[in-house]
C-alpha positions, -999 to +999 in steps of 0.1 A: +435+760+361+425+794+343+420+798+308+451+811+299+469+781+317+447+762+293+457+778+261+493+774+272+490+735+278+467+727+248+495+747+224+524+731+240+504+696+233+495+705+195+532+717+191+543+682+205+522+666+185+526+682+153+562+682+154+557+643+150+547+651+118+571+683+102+592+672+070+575+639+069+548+625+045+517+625+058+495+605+025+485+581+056+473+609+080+455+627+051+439+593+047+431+586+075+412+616+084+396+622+051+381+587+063+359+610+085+348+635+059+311+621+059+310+598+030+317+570+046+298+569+072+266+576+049+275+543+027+279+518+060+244+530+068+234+520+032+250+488+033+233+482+072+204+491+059+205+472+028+223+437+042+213+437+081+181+431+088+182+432+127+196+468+131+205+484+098+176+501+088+170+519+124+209+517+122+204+544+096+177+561+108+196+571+142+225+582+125+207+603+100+189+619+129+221+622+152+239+642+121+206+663+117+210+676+151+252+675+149+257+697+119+238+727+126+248+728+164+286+722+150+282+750+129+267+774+160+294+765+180+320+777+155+308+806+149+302+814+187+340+802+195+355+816+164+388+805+175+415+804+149+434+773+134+462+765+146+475+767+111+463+804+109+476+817+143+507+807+153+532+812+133+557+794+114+531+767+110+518+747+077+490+725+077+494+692+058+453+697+043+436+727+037+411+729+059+369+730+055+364+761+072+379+790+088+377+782+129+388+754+145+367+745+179+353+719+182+366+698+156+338+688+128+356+656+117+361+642+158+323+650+165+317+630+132+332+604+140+329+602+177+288+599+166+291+575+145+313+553+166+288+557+191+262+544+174+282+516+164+292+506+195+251+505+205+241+487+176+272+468+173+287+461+206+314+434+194+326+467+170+330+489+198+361+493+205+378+494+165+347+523+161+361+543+191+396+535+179+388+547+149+375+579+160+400+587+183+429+581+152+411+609+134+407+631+159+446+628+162+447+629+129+434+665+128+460+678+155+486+658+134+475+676+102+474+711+117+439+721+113+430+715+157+443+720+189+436+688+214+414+711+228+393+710+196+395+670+192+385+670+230+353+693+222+345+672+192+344+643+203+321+651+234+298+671+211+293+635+190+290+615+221+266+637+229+240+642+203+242+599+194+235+597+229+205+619+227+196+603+191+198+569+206+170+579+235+146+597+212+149+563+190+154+537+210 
């Protein structure tokens, strides 16, 4: 499949998907994803840290190290893909948020999350599967909003899997 069959697929997904969502209320998908802008991921590794004796603290430490190496590379990537939002290119198209930045792959909020449920899920094995739940619902959440094509989400959520995986072998 070439690129172009790609783009075709992955906007004919997105339009599927945010069509769910057109003329509707969407308080609980703005929820839910803002529950992957960051802050809450920071105050479960202060309350691991703080009321867990067995893992928390390296708990923390992992995850702070896994978002040190996230951020920046999520930040390269966009500006090496500077592919536009689907909210800014196709047209006819609103998003329900206003997104953090101007390009859309990979999707910050899926890598996010999809690092966090990974580190969960190593820590926390019993946790595993409402953490990757979790992270999948926001990665939808972001197609659902607007703001990323699946192809994004996809890209995302590899690029989290990713560096936790790495943080997890340095650490562990």
């Amino acid at each position: 499949m070439g690129l172009k069959n790609l783009t075709k697929y992955d906007t004919a997904i997105f339009h599927w998907l945010y069509d769910l969502t057109k003329h509707r209320d969407c308080r609980s998908i703005v929820w839910l994803s803002r529950t992957g802008d960051g802050y809450l991921y920071f105050v479960i590794g202060l309350l691991l840290m703080c009321f867990e004796p067995e893992h928390g603290e390296i708990f923390l430490y992992t995850a702070l190290m896994a978002y040190g190496l996230e951020l920046p590379l999520y930040v390269v990537l966009k500006k090496a893909f500077k592919r536009p939002r689907p909210c800014d290119f196709l047209a006819n198209l609103t998003a329900h948020v206003t997104p953090s930045d101007k390009f859309s792959l990979p999707s910050g909020h899926t890598a996010a999350a999809w690092l966090m449920a990974t580190i969960i899920a190593f820590y926390y094995p019993s946790f595993a599967l409402l953490a990757y739940t979790w992270a999948s619902l926001i990665g939808l959440s972001r197609i659902l909003l607007g703001v990323h094509y699946p192809t994004d989400v996809i890209a995302g959520a590899l690029l989290g899997l990713t560096i936790a995986q790495l943080s997890l072998t340095i650490l562990v």
